[in-house]
N, C-alpha and C positions, 0 to 999 in steps of 0.2 A: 797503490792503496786507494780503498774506497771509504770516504766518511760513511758515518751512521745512518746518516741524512738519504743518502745512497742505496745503500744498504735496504733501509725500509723504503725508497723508494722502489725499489727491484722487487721486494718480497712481494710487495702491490701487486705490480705488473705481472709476476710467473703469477703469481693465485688467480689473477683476472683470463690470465691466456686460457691456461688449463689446458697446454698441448703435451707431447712428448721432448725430452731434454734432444733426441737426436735429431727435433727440426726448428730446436732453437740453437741446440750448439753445435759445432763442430765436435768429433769423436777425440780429439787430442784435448777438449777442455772438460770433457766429463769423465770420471774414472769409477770403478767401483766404491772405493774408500771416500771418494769427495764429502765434503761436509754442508750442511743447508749454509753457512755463511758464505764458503768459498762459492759454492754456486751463485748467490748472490752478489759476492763480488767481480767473479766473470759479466753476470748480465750489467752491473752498473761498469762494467768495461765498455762493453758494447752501448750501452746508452751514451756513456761519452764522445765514442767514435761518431755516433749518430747527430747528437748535436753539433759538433764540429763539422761534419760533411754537411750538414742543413744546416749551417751559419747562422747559430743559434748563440754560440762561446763567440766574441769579437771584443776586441781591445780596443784603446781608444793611443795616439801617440805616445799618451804618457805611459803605456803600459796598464792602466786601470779596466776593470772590467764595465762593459759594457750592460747596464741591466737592459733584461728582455724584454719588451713591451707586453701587455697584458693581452689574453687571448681574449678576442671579438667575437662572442659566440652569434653577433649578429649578422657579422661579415658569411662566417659558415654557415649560416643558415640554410637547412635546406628546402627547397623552392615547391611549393606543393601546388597541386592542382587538383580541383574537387573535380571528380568524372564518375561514371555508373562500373560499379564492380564488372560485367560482364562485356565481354568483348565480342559477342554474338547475342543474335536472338533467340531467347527460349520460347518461344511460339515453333511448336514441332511442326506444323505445317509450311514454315519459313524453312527449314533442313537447314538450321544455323547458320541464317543470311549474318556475315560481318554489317556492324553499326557505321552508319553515315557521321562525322560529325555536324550539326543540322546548324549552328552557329557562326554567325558571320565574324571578322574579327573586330569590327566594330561594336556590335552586337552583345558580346561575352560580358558577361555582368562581375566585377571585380566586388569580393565582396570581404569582410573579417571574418577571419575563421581565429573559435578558440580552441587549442590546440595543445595538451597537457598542462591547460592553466596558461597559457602564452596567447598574447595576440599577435595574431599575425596579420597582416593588412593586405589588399591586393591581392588577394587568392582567385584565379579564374577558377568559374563553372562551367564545364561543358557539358554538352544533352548529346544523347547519341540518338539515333532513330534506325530503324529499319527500313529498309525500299520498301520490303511487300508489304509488312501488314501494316507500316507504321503505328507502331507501337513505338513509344518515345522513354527513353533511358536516363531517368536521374540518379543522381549521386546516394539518395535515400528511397526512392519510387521507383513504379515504373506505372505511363498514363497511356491507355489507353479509348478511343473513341468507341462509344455504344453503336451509334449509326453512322452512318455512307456518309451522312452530311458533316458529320464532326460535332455538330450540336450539343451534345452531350459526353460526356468522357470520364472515364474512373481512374481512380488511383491507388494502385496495391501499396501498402507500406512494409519495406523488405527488414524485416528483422534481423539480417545479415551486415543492413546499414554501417560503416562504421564512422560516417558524417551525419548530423541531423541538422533540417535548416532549420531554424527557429526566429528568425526576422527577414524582414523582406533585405539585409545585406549583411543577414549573421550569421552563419554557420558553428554550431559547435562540432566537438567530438562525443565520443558515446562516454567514455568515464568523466568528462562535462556535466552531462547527462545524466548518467546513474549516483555523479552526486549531489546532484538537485535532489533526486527522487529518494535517497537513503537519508538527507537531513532531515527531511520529511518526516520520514518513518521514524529513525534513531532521537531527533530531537524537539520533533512537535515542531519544528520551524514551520515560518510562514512564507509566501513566496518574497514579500516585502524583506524578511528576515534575513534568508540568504541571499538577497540584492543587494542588501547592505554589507552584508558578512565577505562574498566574494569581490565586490568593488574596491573593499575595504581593505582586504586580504591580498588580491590580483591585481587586480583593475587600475587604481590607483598608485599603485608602488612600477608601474610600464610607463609611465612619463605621459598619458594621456590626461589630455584637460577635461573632457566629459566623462560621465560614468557610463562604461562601455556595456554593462550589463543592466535591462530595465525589468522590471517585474514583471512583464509580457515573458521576456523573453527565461526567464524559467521557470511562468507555465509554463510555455511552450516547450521548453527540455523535458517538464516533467510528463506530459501530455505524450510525449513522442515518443518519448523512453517508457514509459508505461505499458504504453499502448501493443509497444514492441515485445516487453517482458509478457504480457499476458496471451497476445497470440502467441509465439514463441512455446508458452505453455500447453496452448491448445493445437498445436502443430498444424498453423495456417497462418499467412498473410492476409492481413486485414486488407480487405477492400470496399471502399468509400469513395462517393462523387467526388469530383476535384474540385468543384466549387465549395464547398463544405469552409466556413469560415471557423475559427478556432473556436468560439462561442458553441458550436452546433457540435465539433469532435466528440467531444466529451460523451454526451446524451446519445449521439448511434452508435458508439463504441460501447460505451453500455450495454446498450440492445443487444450489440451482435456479439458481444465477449463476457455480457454480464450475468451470462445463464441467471436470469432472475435472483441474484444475491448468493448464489450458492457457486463454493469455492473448490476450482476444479484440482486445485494443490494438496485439497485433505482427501481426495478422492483415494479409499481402496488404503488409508492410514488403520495403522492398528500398532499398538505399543502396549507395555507391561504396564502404562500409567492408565490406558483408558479401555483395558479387559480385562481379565479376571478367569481363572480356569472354571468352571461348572461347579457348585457345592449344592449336593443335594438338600431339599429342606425336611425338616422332622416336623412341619406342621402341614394343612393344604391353604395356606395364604400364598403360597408362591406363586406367581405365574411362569415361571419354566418348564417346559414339560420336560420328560423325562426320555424324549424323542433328541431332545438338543444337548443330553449330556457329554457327547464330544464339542460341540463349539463353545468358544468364550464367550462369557457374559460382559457385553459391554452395555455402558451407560452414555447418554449426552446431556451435557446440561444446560437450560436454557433460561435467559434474563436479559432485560431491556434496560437501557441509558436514555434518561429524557431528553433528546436531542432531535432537532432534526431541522430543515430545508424549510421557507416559508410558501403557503400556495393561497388559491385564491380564497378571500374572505367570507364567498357568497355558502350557504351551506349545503353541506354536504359537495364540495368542488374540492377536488384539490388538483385543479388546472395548473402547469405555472405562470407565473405573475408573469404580466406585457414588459413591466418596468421592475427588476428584483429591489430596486433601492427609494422607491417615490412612491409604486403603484399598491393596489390590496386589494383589486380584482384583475384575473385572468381577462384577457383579448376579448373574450364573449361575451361576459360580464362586465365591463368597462363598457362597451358599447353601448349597451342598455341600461346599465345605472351609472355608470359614472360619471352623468350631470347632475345626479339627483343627490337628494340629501343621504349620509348614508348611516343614520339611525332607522333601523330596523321596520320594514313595511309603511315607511315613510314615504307618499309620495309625490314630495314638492318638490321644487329644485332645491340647490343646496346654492348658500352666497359664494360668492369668488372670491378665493386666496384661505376656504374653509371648506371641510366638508360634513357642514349641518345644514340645517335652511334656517330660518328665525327663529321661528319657534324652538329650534334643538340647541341655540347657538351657545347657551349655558354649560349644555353635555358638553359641548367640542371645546368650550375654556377649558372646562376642569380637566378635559383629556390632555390637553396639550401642558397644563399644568404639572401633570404627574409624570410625563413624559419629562420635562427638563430638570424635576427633582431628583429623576432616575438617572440621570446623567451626572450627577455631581455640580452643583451650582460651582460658576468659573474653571471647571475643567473638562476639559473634552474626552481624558481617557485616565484611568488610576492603572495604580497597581492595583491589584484585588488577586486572590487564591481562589480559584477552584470554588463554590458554593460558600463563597467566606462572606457573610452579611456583616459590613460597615456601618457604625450608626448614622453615618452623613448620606448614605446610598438608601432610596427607597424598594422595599421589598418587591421586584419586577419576577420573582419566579411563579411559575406553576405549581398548584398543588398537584402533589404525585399521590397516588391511589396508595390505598393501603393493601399490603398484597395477601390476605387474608379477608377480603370484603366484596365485595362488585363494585364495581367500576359506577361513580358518579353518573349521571346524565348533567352532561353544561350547555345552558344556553346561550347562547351571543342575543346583547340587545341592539349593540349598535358595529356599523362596520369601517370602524375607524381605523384600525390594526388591521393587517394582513396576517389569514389563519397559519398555522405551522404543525407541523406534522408534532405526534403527542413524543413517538419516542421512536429507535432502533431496536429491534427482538433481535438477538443472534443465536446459533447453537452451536453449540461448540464440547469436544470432546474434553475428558478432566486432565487431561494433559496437557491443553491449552490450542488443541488447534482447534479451528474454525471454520465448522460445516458448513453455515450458511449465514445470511441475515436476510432482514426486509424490513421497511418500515411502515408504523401502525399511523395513521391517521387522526384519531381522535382517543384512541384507550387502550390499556394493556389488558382487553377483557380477554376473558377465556375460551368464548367462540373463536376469534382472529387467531389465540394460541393452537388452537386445534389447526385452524385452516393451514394456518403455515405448516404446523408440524406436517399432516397429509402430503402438501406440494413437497417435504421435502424428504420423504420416507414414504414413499407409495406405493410399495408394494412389501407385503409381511417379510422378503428375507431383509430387505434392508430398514426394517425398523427395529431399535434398542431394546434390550431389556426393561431398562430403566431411562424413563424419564423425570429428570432434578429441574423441579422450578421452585419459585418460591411461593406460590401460589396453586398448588398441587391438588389440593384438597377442592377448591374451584373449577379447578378445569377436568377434574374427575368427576364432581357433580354436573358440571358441564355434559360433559361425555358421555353422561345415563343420561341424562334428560334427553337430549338432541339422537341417543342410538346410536350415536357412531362407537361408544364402546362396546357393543356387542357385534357390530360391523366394523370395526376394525383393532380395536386395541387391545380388547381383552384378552386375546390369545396368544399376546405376543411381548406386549409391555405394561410397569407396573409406574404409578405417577408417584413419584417421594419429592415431599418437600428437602431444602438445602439445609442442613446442621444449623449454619444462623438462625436460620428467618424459622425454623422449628420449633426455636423457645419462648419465642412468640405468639404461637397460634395456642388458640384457646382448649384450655385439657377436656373440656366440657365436648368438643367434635370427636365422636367417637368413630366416624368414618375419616377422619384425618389420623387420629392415631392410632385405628387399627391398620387401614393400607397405606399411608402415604409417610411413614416412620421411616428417617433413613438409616438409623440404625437400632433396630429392633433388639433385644436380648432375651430372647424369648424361643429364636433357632427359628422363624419363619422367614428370613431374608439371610441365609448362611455367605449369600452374594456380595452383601453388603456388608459386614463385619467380618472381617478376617483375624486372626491371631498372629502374635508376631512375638519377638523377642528383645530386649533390651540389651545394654550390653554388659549386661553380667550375667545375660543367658535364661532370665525370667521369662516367662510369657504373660502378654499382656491382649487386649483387644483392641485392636484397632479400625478406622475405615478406610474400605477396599478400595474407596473413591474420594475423587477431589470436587467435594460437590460445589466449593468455592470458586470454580473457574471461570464461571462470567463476571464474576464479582471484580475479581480480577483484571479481567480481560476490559471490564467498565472504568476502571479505576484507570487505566492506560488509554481507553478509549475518552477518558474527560480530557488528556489534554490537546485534542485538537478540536472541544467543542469553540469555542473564539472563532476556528477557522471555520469551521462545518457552519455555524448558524449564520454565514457571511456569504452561503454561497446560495447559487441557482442549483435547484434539483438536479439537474444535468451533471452540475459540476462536482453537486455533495454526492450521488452515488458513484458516479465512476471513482472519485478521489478516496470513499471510503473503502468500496470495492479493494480497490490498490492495496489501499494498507492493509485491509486484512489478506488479502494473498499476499501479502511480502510475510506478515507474521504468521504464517501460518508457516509460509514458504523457510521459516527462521527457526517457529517451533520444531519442526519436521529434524532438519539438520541435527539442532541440540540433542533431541531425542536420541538420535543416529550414534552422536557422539558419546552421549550417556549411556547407550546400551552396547559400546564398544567398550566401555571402560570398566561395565558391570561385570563383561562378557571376560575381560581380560584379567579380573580380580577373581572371578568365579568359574572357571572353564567347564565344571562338572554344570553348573546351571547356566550356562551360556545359551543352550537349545530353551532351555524355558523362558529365563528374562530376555533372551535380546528381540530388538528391533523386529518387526516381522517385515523383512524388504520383501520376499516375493510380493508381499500385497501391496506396495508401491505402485 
């Protein structure tokens, strides 16, 4: 007879194996008729024999049972070695020369590897190398010399990786890694944040007296793991100097992965939320022709978050700073003014431990006045919300434009501050992924909105129907004035303002509300208002588009402003780059899932509403 205990111990074990009964039992203990318990009373048979034969059941003289001592998952540990995935050379010129290992054994750098959340201590690393071409094999690279002399050398990052180093004696693993880089995403964390969170979490609860994890080191996860996800995307291995210091990664991985802001995840996206089939118009305000009545009419819409990266103060530079945390002019401009006083065409020196000279030393009190007002007298950091004005905190924001007006002209008198980019443009379709961004330097005028749109739609098939800003009416007048709409836009795409910021703009602009209406009632944009039904079967009017989507997408993108205005240009675009190819990369999926599930409620309209994956 077997206890309960038993019993469910067995049922574990058969559901865990998942084999055949005839190569766990014998043919005399399984029958046709058997019953799920009898079977599991046979296996907790054999479980008994098994502990008995591995002298696991022992007695003690008195006859008392012997308890088992507790398993040491430490003891079975098993013993890893970080080494390079490939066990030959890929250099086809090498005819897949086998790897030397190139390490002496005093040599071999013992280093911690974290390893499903576990530290493990003592991990060797070995390098493999090649005789011929010497080409050199790491665990996450592989390094190569440019010339005969070795002088210079590159390093491919293999996105097949599935160790990253991240300190000169720490190795993580890739889901290490990928959850640095999704706390990010998912929670607005900061790197400081999850250093606390996993030490806290991990770290600390492994019997270690230091905190094994430092805020380096997941940049550094997040950096490497990024890095990997976005070439990965672009189906290439990154390759970059070896000398390349973690400071520098950032900013050439940019260059070489950042197709200037534009997200290679939305590329060739198309869904029922961000097209629309063809509806003819019964006036001639449409711009459709009647050439494109088989394609769908898609819209993107576009809008700026005041945020951005600090550069140098001198104007019109927007160099980055020598120094991101002290400095407020670029390397070239420090050189040349940076002894001087730095109130505006000033030029005396400035006194030491200030930057006015005598005569300005009053401007530089008051400045520095308002500066520690802003900080909250005796504290160094509050809580505060998102644009939430405190009455003890002095007003330190920017005024933002009105998006119905032209953009201000602002002077700087003095260069006490270091300049900061005005704001981020994105576009992005009404379904929420995201085409592109870039950022504006001094204003959300409507020249810079043209330029972008151009670099990112430059040639008529791949430009929208419709363009949604909030500022539509501007950048259409725009667009007469400067000719580019009769060179490029008029034949193709039509500028509407967003539903919000519509009820705003003045009724008196009769070029705003005859073309830039986003939802007209009138039958001249039939694209844009669609009919629809409630659920008692009535018909109502609806729109075709989610002209809200940057609105949105801003409203998400405020909570990593704290982190964004903290960084070096370098750091702020690759890092914002990321998140939107992760959200994009997330919009994408949901879509998928959502027009599987339309697809599965509605199979007659399956072919209309779902997902368009060929264009993936």
């Amino acid at each position: 007879m077997s206890s309960s205990w038993i019993r469910q111990l067995s049922q574990a074990i058969y559901s865990k194996l998942q084999i055949d009964n005839s190569e766990l039992f014998h043919a005399n203990d399984v029958h046709a008729g058997i019953t799920a318990n009898q079977l599991y009373a046979n296996l907790g048979a054999r479980l008994d024999h098994l502990a008995k034969s591995l002298g696991l059941i022992q007695f003690n003289r008195k006859g008392k049972l012997i308890p088992v001592k507790s398993v040491s998952f430490k003891t079975i540990e098993a013993a890893y070695v970080l080494c390079t995935p490939s066990y030959e050379c890929q250099t086809r010129s090498c005819k897949s020369r086998s790897l030397h290992q190139i390490s002496r054994n005093r040599d071999i750098s013992l280093v911690t590897l974290i390893k499903d959340n576990i530290l493990v201590e003592q991990v060797p690393v070995l390098v493999g190398e090649c005789p011929e071409c010497h080409t050199r094999y790491h665990a996450d690279h592989e390094s190569f010399s440019l010339s005969e002399q070795g002088e210079q050398s590159s390093k491919v990052y293999l996105n097949s990786a599935r160790y990253l180093k991240v300190g000169s004696n720490v190795w993580v693993d890739r889901i290490f890694a990928n959850a640095a880089l999704n706390s990010m995403y998912h929670f607005h964390a900061s790197t400081n944040a999850y250093t606390e969170y996993w030490n806290n979490t991990y770290g600390m609860t492994q019997g270690t007296q230091l905190s094994p994890v430092t805020r380096r080191h997941i940049w550094q996860s997040f950096v490497q793991e990024s890095v990997r996800t976005i070439a990965a995307a672009s189906e290439l291995d990154l390759e970059l100097r070896n000398d390349l210091s973690i400071e520098e990664i950032p900013k050439i991985a940019f260059s070489v992965l950042g197709e200037n802001g534009i997200i290679r995840s939305a590329g060739g996206h198309e869904c029922s939320e961000c097209s629309q089939e063809y509806r003819p118009a019964v006036t001639s305000t449409s711009t459709v022709s009647a050439s494109d009545e088989n394609l769908p009419v898609r819209m993107v819409v576009v809008d700026g978050i005041v945020t951005g990266p600090k550069h140098c103060a001198y104007d019109n530079c927007t160099s980055e700073l020598k120094n991101n945390l002290k400095d407020v002019f670029c390397e070239f401009h420090k050189n040349q003014y940076g002894f001087k006083c730095h109130v505006k065409d000033c030029p005396n020196d400035k006194i030491r431990g200030t930057q006015a000279c005598q005569a300005h030393s009053e401007q530089w009190k008051r400045h520095e006045g308002r500066c520690k007002r802003r900080s909250a007298p005796g504290y160094r950091s509050i809580t505060q919300r998102r644009n939430e004005q405190l009455p003890w905190v002095a007003n330190g924001d920017r005024q933002q434009q009105a998006h119905d007006e032209d953009a201000p002209e602002t002077t700087v008198k003095n260069y006490f501050n270091a300049g900061r980019f005005y704001c981020v443009e994105t576009i992005c379709n009404p379904c929420g992924v995201v085409i592109a961004w870039t950022k504006f330097a001094k204003s959300e005028s409507p020249t810079n909105i043209l330029e972008f749109l151009e670099k990112v739609f430059p040639t008529a098939e791949s430009r929208p129907d419709y363009v949604c800003i909030d500022k539509a009416c501007l950048v259409l007048r725009t667009a007469i004035r400067n000719q580019s709409w009769d060179r490029i836009w008029k034949h193709t795409t039509r500028f509407i303002v967003d539903s919000y910021h519509y009820m705003n703009h003045r009724t008196s602009d009769e070029l705003c509300r005859t073309y830039c209406n986003p939802a007209p009632s009138d039958g001249s944009a039939p694209n844009l208002v669609v009919e629809a039904k409630d659920k008692d079967g009535r018909p109502y009017f609806k729109r075709a588009f989610n002209t809200q989507a940057c609105e949105q997408l801003n409203a998400w993108l405020g909570g990593y402003e704290p982190i964004l205005n903290r960084m070096t240009p370098g750091n702020f675009d690759w890092f914002l780059h990321v998140m939107l190819f992760i959200h994009t990369t997330h919009v994408i999926a949901l879509q998928k899932i959502k027009a599987a599930k339309a697809a599965k409620a509605n199979p007659e309209n399956a072919a209309e509403d779902s997902y368009n994956a060929d264009s993936e």
